[in-house]
C-alpha distance (Angstrom), angle and dihedral (degrees) to the residues before:
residue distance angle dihedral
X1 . . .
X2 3.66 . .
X3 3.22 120.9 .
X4 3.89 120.2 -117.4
X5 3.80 98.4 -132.0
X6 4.47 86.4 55.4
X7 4.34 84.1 42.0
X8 3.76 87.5 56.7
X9 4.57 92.3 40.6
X10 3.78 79.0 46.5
X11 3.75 98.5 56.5
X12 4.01 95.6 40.9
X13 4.25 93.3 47.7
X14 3.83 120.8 92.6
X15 3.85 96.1 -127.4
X16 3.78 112.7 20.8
X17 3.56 90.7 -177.6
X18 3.79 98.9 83.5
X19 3.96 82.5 61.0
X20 3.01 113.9 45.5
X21 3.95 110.2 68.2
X22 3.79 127.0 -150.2
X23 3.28 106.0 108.2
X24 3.98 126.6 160.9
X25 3.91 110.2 -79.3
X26 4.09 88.6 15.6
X27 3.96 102.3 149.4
X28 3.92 116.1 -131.6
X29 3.93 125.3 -175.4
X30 3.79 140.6 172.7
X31 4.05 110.4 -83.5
X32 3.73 86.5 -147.4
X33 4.09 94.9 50.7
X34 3.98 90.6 55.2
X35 3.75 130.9 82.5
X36 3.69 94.2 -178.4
X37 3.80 125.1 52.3
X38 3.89 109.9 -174.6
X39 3.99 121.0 -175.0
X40 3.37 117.2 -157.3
X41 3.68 117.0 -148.6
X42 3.98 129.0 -162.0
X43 3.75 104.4 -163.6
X44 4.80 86.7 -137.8
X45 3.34 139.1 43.2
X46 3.42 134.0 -34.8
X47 4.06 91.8 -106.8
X48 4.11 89.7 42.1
X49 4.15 91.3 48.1
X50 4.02 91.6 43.4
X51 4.33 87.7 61.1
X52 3.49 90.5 53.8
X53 4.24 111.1 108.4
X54 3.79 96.3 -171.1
X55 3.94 87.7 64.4
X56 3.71 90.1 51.9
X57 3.91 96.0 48.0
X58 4.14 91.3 53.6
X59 3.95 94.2 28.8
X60 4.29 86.2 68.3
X61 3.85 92.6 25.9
X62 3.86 94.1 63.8
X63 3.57 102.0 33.7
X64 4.11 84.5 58.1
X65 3.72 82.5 77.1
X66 4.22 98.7 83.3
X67 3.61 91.3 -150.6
X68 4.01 101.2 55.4
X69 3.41 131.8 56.4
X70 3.79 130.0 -143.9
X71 3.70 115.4 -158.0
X72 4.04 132.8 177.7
X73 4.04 133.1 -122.5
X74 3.55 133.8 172.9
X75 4.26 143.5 -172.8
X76 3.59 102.5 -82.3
X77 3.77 110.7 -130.0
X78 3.99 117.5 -110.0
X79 3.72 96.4 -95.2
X80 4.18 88.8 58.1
X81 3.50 104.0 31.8
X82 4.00 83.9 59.2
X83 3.90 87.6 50.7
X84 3.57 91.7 48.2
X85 3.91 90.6 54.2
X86 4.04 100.0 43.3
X87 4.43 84.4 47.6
X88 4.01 86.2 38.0
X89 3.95 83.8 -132.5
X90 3.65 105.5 155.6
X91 3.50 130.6 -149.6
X92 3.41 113.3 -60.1
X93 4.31 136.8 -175.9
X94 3.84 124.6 -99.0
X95 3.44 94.2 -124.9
X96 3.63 113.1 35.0
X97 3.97 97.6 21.5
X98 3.76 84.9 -135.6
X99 3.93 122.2 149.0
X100 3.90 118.6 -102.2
X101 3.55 87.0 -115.0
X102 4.13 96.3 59.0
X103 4.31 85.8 70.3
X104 3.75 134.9 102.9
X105 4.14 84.5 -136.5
X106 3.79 136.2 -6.8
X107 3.87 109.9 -142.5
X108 3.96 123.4 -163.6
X109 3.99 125.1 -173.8
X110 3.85 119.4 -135.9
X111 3.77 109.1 -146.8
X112 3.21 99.1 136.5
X113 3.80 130.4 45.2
X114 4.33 91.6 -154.8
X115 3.58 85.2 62.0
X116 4.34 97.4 68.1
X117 3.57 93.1 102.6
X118 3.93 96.3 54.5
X119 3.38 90.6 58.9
X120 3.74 83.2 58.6
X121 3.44 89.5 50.1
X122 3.69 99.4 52.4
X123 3.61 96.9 46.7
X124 4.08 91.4 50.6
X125 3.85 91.8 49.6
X126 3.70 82.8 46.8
X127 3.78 86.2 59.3
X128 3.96 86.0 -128.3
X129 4.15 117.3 137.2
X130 3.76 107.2 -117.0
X131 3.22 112.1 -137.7
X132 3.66 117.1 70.2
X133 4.03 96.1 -129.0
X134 3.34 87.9 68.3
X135 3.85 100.5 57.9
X136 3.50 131.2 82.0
X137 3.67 134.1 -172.1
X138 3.44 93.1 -85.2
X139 4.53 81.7 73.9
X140 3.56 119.4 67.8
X141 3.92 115.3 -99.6
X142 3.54 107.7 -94.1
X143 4.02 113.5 -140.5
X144 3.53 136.2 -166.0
X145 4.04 136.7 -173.5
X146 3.87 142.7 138.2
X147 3.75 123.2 99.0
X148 3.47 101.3 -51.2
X149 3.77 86.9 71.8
X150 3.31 87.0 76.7
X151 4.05 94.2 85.8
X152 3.99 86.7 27.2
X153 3.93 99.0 176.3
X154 3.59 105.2 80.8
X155 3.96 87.8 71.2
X156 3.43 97.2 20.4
X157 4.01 94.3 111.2
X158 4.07 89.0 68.8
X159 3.47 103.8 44.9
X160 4.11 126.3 81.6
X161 3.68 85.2 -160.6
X162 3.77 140.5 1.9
X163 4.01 127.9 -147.6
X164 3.76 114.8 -130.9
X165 3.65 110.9 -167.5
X166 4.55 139.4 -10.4
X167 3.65 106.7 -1.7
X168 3.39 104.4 -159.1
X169 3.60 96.8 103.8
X170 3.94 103.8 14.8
X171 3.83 90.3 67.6
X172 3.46 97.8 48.4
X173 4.01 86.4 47.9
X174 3.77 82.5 56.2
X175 3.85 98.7 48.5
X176 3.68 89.2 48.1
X177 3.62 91.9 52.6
X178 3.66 99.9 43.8
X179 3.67 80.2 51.0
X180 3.90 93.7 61.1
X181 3.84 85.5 42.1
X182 3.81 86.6 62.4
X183 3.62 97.7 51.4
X184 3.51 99.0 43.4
X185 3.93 92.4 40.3
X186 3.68 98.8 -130.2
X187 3.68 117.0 -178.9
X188 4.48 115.3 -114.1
X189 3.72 81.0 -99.2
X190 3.51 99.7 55.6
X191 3.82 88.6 37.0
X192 3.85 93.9 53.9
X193 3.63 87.3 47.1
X194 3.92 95.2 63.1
X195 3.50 90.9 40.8
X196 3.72 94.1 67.5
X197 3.30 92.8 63.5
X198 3.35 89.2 68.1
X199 4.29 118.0 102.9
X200 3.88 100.9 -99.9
X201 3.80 104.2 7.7
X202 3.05 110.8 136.1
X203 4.25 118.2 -177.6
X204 3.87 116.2 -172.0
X205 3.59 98.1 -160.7
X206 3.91 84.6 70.3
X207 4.13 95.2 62.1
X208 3.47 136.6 67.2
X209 3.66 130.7 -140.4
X210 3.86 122.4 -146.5
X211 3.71 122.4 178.1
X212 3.68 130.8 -153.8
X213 3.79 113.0 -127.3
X214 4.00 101.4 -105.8
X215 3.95 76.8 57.6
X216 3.72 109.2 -103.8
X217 3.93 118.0 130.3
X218 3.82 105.9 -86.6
X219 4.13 90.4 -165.4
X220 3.36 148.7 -20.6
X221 3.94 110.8 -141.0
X222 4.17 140.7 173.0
X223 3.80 104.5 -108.5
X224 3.99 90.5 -155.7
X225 3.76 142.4 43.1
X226 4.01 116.9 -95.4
X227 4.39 91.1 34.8
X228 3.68 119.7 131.9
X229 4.24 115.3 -115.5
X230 3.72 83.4 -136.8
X231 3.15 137.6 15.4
X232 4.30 117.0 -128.3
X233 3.65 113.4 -146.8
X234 4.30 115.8 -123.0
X235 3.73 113.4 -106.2
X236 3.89 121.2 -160.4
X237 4.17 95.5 -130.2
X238 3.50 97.1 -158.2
X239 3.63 128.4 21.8
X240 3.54 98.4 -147.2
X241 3.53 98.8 64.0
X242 3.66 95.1 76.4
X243 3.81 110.4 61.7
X244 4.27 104.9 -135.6
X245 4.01 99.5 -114.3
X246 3.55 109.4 -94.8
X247 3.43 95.0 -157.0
X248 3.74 134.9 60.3
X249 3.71 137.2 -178.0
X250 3.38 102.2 -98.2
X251 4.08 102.9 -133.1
X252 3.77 120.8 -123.2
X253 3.74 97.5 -166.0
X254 4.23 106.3 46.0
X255 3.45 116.4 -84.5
X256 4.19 113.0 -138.1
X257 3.73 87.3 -125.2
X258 4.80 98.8 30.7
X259 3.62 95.7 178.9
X260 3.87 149.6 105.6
X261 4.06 108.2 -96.3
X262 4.11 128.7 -171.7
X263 3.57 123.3 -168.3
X264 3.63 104.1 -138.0
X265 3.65 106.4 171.4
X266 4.37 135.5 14.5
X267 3.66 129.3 -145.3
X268 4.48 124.7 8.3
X269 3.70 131.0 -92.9
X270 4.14 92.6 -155.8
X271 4.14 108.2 68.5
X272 3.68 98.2 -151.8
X273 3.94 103.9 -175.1
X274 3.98 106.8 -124.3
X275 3.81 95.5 43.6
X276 4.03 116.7 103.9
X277 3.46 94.6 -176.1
X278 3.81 91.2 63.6
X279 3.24 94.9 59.5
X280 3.99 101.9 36.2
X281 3.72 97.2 52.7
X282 4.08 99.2 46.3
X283 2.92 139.7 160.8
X284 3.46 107.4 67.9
X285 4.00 100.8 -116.2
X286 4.48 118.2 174.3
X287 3.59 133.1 -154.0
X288 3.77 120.5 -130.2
X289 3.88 110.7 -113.1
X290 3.58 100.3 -129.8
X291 4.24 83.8 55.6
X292 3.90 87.4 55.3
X293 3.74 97.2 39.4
X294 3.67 94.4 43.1
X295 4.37 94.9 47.3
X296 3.90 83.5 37.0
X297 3.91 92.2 59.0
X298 3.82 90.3 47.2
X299 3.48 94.5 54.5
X300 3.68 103.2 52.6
X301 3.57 91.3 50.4
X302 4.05 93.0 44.1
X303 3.96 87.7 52.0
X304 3.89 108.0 20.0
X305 3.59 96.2 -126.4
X306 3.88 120.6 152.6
X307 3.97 100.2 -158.9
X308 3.32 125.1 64.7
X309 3.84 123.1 -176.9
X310 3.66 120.6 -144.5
X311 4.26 97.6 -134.7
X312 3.62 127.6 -147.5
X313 4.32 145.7 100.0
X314 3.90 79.8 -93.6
X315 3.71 128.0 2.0
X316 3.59 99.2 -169.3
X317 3.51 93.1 56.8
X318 4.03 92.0 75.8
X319 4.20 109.2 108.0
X320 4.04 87.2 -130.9
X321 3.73 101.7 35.8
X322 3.66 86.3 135.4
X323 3.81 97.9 46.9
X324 4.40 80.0 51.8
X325 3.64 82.3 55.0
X326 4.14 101.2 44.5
X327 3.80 84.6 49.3
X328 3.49 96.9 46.6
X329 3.53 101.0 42.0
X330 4.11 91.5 47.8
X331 4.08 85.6 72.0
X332 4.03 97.5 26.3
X333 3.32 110.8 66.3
X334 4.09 91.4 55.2
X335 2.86 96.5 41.2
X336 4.06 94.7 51.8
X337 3.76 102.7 -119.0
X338 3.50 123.8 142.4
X339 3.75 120.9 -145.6
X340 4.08 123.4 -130.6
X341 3.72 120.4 -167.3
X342 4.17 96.9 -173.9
X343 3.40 101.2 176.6
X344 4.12 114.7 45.2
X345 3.58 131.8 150.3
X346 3.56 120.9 -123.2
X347 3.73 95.5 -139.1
X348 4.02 90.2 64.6
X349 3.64 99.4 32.6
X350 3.44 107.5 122.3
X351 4.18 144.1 176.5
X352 3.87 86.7 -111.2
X353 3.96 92.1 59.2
X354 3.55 90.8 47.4
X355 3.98 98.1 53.7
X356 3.98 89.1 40.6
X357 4.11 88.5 46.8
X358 4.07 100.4 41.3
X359 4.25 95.6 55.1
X360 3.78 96.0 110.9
X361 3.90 104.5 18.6
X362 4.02 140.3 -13.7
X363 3.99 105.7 -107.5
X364 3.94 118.7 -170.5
X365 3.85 127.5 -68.9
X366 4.01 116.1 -127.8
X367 3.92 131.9 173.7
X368 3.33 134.4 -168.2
X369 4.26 111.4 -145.5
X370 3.94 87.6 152.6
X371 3.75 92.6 -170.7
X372 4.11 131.0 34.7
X373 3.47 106.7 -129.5
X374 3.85 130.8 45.3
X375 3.69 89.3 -121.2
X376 3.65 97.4 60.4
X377 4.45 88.4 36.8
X378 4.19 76.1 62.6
X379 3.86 98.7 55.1
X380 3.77 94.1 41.5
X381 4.42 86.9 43.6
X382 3.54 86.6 -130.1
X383 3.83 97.2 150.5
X384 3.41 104.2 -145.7
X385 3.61 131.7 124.2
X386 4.27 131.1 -164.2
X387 3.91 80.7 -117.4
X388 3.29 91.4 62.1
X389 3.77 98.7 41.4
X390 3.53 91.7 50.9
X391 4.27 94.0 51.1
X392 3.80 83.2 50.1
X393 3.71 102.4 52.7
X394 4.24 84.5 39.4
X395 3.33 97.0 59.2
X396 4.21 91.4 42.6
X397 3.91 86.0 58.0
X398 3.83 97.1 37.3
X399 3.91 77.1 58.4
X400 4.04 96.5 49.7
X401 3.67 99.2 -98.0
X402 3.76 105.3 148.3
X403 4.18 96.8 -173.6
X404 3.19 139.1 36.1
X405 4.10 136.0 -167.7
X406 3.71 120.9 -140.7
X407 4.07 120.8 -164.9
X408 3.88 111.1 -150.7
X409 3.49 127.6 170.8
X410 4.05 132.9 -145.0
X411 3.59 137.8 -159.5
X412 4.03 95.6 47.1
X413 3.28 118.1 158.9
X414 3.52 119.7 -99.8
X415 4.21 83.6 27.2
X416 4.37 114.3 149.2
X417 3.96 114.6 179.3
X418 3.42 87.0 -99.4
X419 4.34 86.9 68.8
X420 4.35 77.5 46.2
X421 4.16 94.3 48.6
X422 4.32 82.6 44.4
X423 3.62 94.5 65.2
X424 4.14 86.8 50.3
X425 3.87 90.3 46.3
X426 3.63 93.0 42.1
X427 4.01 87.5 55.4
X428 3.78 90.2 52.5
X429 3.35 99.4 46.9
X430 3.69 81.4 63.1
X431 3.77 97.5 44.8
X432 3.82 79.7 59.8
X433 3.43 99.4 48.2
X434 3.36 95.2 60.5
X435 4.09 94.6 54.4
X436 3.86 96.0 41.2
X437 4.48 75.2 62.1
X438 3.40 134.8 71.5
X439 3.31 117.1 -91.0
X440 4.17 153.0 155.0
X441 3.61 119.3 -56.1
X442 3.64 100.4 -102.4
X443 3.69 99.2 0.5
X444 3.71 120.1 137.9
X445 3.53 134.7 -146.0
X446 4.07 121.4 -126.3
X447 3.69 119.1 -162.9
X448 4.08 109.1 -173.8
X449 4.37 108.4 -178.1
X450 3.50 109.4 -168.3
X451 3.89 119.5 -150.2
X452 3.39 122.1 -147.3
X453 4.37 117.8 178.2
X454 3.32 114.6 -130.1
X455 4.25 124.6 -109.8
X456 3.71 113.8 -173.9
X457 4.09 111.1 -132.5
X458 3.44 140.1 -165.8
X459 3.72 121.5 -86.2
X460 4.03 89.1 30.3
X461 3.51 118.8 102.6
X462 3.64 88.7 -129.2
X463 3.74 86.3 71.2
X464 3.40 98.1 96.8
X465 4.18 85.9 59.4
X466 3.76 119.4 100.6
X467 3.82 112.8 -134.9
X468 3.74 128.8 -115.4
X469 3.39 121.4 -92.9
X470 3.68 127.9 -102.7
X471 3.67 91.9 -113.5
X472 4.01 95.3 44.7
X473 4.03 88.4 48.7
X474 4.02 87.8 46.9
X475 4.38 90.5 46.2
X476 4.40 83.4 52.6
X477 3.63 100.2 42.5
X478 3.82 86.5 55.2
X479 3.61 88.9 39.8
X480 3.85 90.9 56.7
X481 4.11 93.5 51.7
X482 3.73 92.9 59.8
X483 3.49 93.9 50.5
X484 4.12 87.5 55.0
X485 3.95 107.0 90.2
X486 3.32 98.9 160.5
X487 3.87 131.3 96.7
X488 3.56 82.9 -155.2
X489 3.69 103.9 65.2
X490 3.50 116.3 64.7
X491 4.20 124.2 -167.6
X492 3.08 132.0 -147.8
X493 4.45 119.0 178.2
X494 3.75 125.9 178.1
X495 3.71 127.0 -116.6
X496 3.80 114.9 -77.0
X497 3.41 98.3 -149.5
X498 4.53 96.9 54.6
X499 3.86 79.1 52.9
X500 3.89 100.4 54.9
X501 3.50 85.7 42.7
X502 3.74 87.7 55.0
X503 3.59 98.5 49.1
X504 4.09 92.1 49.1
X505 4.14 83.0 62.8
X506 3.62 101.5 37.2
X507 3.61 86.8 62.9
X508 4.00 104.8 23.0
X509 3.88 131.1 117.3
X510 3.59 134.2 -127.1
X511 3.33 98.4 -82.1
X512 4.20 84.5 68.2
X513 3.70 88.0 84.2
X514 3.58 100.3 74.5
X515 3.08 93.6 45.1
X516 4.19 89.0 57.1
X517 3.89 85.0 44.9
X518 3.73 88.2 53.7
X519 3.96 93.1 48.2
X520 4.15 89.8 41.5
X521 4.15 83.7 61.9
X522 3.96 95.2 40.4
X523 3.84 86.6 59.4
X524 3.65 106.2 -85.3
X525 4.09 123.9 143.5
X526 3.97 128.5 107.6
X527 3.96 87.0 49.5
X528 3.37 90.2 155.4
X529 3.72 87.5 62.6
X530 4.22 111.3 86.5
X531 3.49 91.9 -143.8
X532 3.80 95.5 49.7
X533 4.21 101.9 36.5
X534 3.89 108.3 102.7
X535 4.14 111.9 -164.6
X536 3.63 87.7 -164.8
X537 3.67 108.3 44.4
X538 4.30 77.7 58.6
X539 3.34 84.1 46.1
X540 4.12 94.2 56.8
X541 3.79 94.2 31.5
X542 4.15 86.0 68.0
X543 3.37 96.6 40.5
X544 3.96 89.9 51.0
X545 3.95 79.2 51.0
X546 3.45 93.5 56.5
X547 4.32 85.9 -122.9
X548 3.81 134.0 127.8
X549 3.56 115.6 -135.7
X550 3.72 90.7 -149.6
X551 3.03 101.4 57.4
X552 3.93 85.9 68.4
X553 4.24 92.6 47.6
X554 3.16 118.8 17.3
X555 4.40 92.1 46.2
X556 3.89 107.6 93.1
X557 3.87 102.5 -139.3
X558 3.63 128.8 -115.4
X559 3.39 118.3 -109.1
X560 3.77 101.3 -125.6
X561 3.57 89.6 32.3
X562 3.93 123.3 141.8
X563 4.06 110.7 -121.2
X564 3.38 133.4 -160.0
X565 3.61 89.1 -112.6
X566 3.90 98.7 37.2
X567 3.93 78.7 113.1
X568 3.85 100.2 58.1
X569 4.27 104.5 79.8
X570 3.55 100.7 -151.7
X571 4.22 91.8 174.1
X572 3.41 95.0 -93.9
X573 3.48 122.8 104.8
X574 4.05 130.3 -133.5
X575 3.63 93.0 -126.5
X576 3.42 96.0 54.6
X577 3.88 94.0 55.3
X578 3.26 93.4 45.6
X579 3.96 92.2 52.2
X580 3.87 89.4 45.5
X581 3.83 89.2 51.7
X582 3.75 89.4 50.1
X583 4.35 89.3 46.0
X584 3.67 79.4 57.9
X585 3.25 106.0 55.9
């Protein structure tokens, strides 16, 4: 039943659908035939949460278990989260409509470092005390994982324990032993305790932080017998023994990405220099294609969809993409679902792929050159030549595409304006291409490069890098639009400010999270929101903190130097960062 205070929220909010649970495939149980109650929290809205696949794979992986229950919760937009406050209704789960506070544990993924202050959010509309020291057993255990975990210590103050690495099996390690803590009525110490043991847990409260006097981290250490050093992230050995889900919870309000998605691969073969997720998610593990073809098939029919999207850091690297394709496309095409590959590499894109990807429906064409001239593609050992651009974008016209995307990147190291004019001359070139061709009578091309600035992380070998400054970012991105002179390339950049924000937590300390605490009560949540994100309230939070942002940024590391997340093994080791930093240069 619902209650009349959320009736009356419902009836004063602008879409009541992201609220009100329900949807197709939505899993309900019996509170009394559980002994675990998980909430699953997606630090955005409703529509942002909904997109995410890692929620999906864990959602239907836990509630396999018949006796625990996995339900779903998400940032309330402005318009509901000030309902929620004037009826003092606190957050509550999708399925169940339960408080936070009625679980076993209340998990939250990091993805995204902007999105710190939600998790504030959530937990205070939850009613729940954020930082961890100030819970006791009588809260739920509050859980963290996703990338971000990677450099845990920013947020490590809130969290009883964080995930490092694949949580397929780690979280149902930790629901089984939070299970056994319930039966045998361990205290949160005790509980905590055993949960270390786990592969990949990772609790804060068990390490201490010393700092040397210039501010750098002095060490890292175990604060009690029985700790790991380090902690090793999990690793899903073999990506067939976890079925993809094969059904999703069908969104009522749209999703940002509304479709059918399969996982067919983990992890990269390439090692391009400024990408985390490179490193984070080796090794390089496929899926068979009759597994993906077979789940894939299910899933459309369980949820009516009529897209699927092939998932993965690069599709076309799998050693039987087209075998994934012959299987896929022997069910598709009657059944009237169109195939997305979203993330494929120019230098294996081929006229084969196209025809066995463009069946049903055309979807859009993106490519990811990174970097405008070959010189600077060779110190970021992204292996892609102009050759190779060029074949790519010929055979996408030869095939009726009529735009394409191209993903650049700015602030590299190493970068001149002559790197900044490249990515302006590379998009011409293309523009040209595409008239020198063929093509439709009166049909025009569109070129869109997207411009992402560069933030060193953790695990890269660019981590020891400082980032651009705002005003050196600001003095290229200008630099780049008079270099456009073309009606037919458009450009799009990001923010400069969201990304030096970005960098200052991908490589802060512990002592970051007050000053995110102190930002949370100044105002801050939905940073990654334009019209929310406030440079200066940042600004004032660190200065209240008594902190320098640059020093996290715009301070190239040493090379021997002790990190805040020198005690997080993510399989990667130090000296091969540190030789891949020095290939670069």
């Amino acid at each position: 039943m619902f209650d009349p205070k959320l009736k009356e929220a419902l009836g004063r909010v602008q879409k009541p659908g992201r609220y009100t649970g329900g949807e197709p495939g939505s899993i309900y149980k019996k509170k009394d035939k559980v002994d675990v109650r998980f909430a699953f929290c997606f630090p955005d809205t409703y529509e942002v949460g909904m997109s995410f696949l890692g929620e999906k794979i864990l959602y239907e992986l836990l509630n396999s278990h018949e006796n625990w229950w996995c339900e779903r919760a998400f940032m309330p937009w402005l318009d509901m989260k000030a309902e929620m406050e004037r009826l003092q209704l606190p957050l509550y789960t999708m399925e169940s409509k339960d408080p936070l506070t009625a679980f076993d544990a209340v998990g939250f993924t990091l993805q995204y470092e902007l999105s710190y202050t939600n998790i504030l959010a959530m937990l205070d509309l939850a009613g729940i005390p954020l930082r961890a020291a100030d819970r006791d057993e009588h809260w739920p255990l509050i859980i963290s994982g996703g990338p971000c975990v990677c450099n845990a210590e920013p947020m490590a103050d809130f969290f009883d324990i964080m995930q490092l690495g694949e949580g397929e099996q780690m979280l149902q390690d930790i629901c089984a032993t939070v299970e056994a803590g319930k039966k045998a009525g361990w205290n949160k110490d005790q509980l905590l305790f055993e949960l270390s043991k786990i592969p990949g847990v990772y609790v804060p409260s068990f390490y201490d932080v010393t700092y040397l006097p210039d501010g750098r981290v002095e060490s890292i250490k175990p604060n009690r017998p029985g700790v790991p050093e380090r902690v090793t992230k999990a690793i899903v050995k073999d990506m067939d023994s976890f079925v993809p889900p094969e059904n999703f919870v069908v969104p009522m309000v749209g999703a940002v990405q509304d479709r059918a998605c399969v996982e067919v691969l983990r992890g990269c073969v390439r090692g391009c220099r400024f990408c985390q997720a490179g490193q984070l998610y080796r090794p390089f593990r496929e899926r068979s294609p009759k597994l993906i073809s077979e789940s894939a098939r299910v899933l459309c029919r369980n949820t009516g969809y009529d897209e699927l999207s092939l998932s993965s850091l690069s599709t076309s690297d799998h050693s039987r993409l087209e075998d994934i394709l012959d299987e896929l496309n022997s069910w598709a095409e009657t059944d009237h679902v169109s195939l997305s590959l979203p993330s494929l590499r120019v230098d294996n894109f081929s006229q084969s792929l196209v025809e066995k990807t463009t069946k049903v429906r055309k979807s859009g064409l993106t490519f990811a050159a990174e970097a405008g001239t070959q010189r600077l593609r060779d110190v970021i050992n992204k292996n892609v030549t102009w050759d190779q651009i060029e074949r790519g974008c010929r055979i996408a016209f030869a095939e009726g595409y009529t735009s394409v995307k191209l993903y650049f990147m700015m602030g590299l190291p190493t970068e001149t304006l002559e790197d900044i004019k490249g990515i302006a001359d590379t998009a011409q070139q293309v523009v040209d291409l595409y008239y020198s061709m063929e093509h439709p009578k009166g049909k025009g091309v569109q070129v869109t490069i997207s411009v992402a600035c560069f933030v060193p992380k953790p695990d890269t070998p660019f981590q020891f890098c400082a980032q651009d400054r705002r005003e050196t970012l600001r003095e290229k991105q200008k630099y780049l639009l008079s270099c456009v002179h073309s009606r037919k390339i458009k450009v799009n950049y990001h923010d400069s400010a969201t990304s030096v924000l970005e960098g200052v937590f991908a490589k802060g300390d512990r002592r970051m999270g007050r000053v995110i605490e102190t930002a949370y009560h100044n105002g801050a949540f939905f940073d990654t929101w334009e019209e929310f994100f406030s440079y200066d309230r940042w600004l004032e939070a660190f200065a209240a903190c008594g902190l320098d942002p640059d020093f996290y940024n715009y301070r190239a590391l040493g090379l021997d130097e002790i990190t805040p997340w020198s005690h997080l093994d993510v399989g990667v080791t130090h000296a091969h960062l540190v030789r891949e930093y020095q290939k670069a240069l």
